[in-house]
N, C-alpha and C positions, 0 to 999 in steps of 0.2 A: 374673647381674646385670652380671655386668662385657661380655660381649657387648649388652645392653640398653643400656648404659650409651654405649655407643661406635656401637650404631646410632643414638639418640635426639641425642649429638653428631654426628655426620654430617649428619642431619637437619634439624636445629636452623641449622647454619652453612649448608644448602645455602637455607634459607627467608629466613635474616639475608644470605645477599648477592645473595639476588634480592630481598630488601624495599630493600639499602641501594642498589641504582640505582635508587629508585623517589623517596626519600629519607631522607636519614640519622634522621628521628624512625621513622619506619616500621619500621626493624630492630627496634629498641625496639620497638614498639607489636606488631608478627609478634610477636619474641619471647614478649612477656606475654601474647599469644593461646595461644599454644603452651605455655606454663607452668599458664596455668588451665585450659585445657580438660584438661592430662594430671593436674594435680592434684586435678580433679573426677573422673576418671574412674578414678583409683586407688584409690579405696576399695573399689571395685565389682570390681577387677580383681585384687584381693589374694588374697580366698577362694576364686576360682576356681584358680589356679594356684598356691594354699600345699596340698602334701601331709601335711604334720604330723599333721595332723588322718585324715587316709585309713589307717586300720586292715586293710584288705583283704586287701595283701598279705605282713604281718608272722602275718596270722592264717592265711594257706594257708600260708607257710612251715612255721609253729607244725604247723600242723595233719599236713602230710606229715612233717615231723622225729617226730612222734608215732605217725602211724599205720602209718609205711612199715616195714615188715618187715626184720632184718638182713639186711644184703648185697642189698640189693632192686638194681634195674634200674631206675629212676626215665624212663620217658619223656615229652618235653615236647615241645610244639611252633612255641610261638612266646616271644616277649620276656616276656609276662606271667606265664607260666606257669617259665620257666626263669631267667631275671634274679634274682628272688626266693632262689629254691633253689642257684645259683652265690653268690653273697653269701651266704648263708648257709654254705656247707658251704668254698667257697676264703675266703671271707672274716674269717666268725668262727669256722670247724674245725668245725664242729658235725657232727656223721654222716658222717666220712672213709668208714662202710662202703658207704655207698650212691656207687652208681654213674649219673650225671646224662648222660640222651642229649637232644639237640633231632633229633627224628625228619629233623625236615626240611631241617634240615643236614649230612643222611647224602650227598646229594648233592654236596657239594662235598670235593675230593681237601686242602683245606686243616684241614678238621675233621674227618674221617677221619683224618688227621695228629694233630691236636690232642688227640683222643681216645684213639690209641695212646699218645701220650707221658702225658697225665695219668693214663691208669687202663691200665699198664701187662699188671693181670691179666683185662683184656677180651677174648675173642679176639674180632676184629672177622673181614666178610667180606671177599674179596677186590674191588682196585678196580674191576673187571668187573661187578659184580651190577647188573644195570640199574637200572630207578626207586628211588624214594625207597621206595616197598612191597617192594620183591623185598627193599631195601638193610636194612629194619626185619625181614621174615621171616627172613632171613639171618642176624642180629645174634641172635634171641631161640632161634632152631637151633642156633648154638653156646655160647650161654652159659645154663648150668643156675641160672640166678638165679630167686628169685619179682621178679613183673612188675608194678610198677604203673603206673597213666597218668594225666596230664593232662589236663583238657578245658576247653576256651574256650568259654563259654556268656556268649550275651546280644551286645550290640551293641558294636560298635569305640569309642566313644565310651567305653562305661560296660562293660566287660569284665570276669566272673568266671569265676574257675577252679576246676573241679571237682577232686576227686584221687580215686581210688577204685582199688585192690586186685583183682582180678575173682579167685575162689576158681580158676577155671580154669586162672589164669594163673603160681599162685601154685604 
């Protein structure tokens, strides 16, 4: 809000001193143009952008905190799927035994870091393993954990996440 709050002031004074060389009632008059059109189109703009109401991700949290097996290997791959499950496990403590990867930030030498330091009894691979595939084969070779996975199903807009266990993997 407070960023909205200071673009909408930005905004507001760049409209008020190009109305007020045009003349001094005009500021005025831009202004309360600019006042009603945003206070009409606020009501409309509320429900879209209030997540309160959005259950989604509290329920796949819920859901992995439940189903995941102790000591599991948790693999994620993007924000939706991993944001969730960080907040919950650094956040609120909940399921210290599970161990949270984002596959696809196997690739970068700053969370291979990050990852040694938070989950000390991981053996990770070395920084040589080439792709992000060699880097995830690599990780699940040396650690005898059961494996479960994330999956981003549906469109960028309206994105759900699966979780599922594979007996294989377990």
């Amino acid at each position: 809000y407070l960023g909205l709050a200071w673009w909408l002031a930005l905004g507001l004074r760049a409209v008020l001193s190009w109305a007020e060389k045009l003349q001094p009632r005009s500021a005025l008059f831009a202004a309360g143009v600019l006042l009603l059109v945003w206070a009409t189109r606020l009501p409309a703009i509320i429900p879209e952008v209030d997540a309160r109401g959005d259950r989604r991700a509290a329920e796949y949290t819920a859901q992995v905190l439940r189903d995941a097996p102790p000591d599991a290997l948790i693999l994620t791959s993007r924000d939706h799927d991993s944001f969730p499950l960080w907040y919950a496990q650094y956040g609120l403590g909940r399921r210290p035994d599970l161990r949270l990867v984002v596959v696809s930030l196997g690739q970068f030498d700053w969370y291979r870091r990050s990852l040694g330091y938070t989950y000390p009894d991981l053996s990770l691979p070395p920084d040589d393993v080439g792709d992000t595939w060699a880097w995830e084969a690599e990780l699940l070779a040396r650690n005898a954990r059961p494996v479960c996975r994330t999956e981003i199903v549906g469109e960028d807009d309206e994105p759900a996440v699966r979780f599922h266990c594979r007996p294989s993997e377990i």
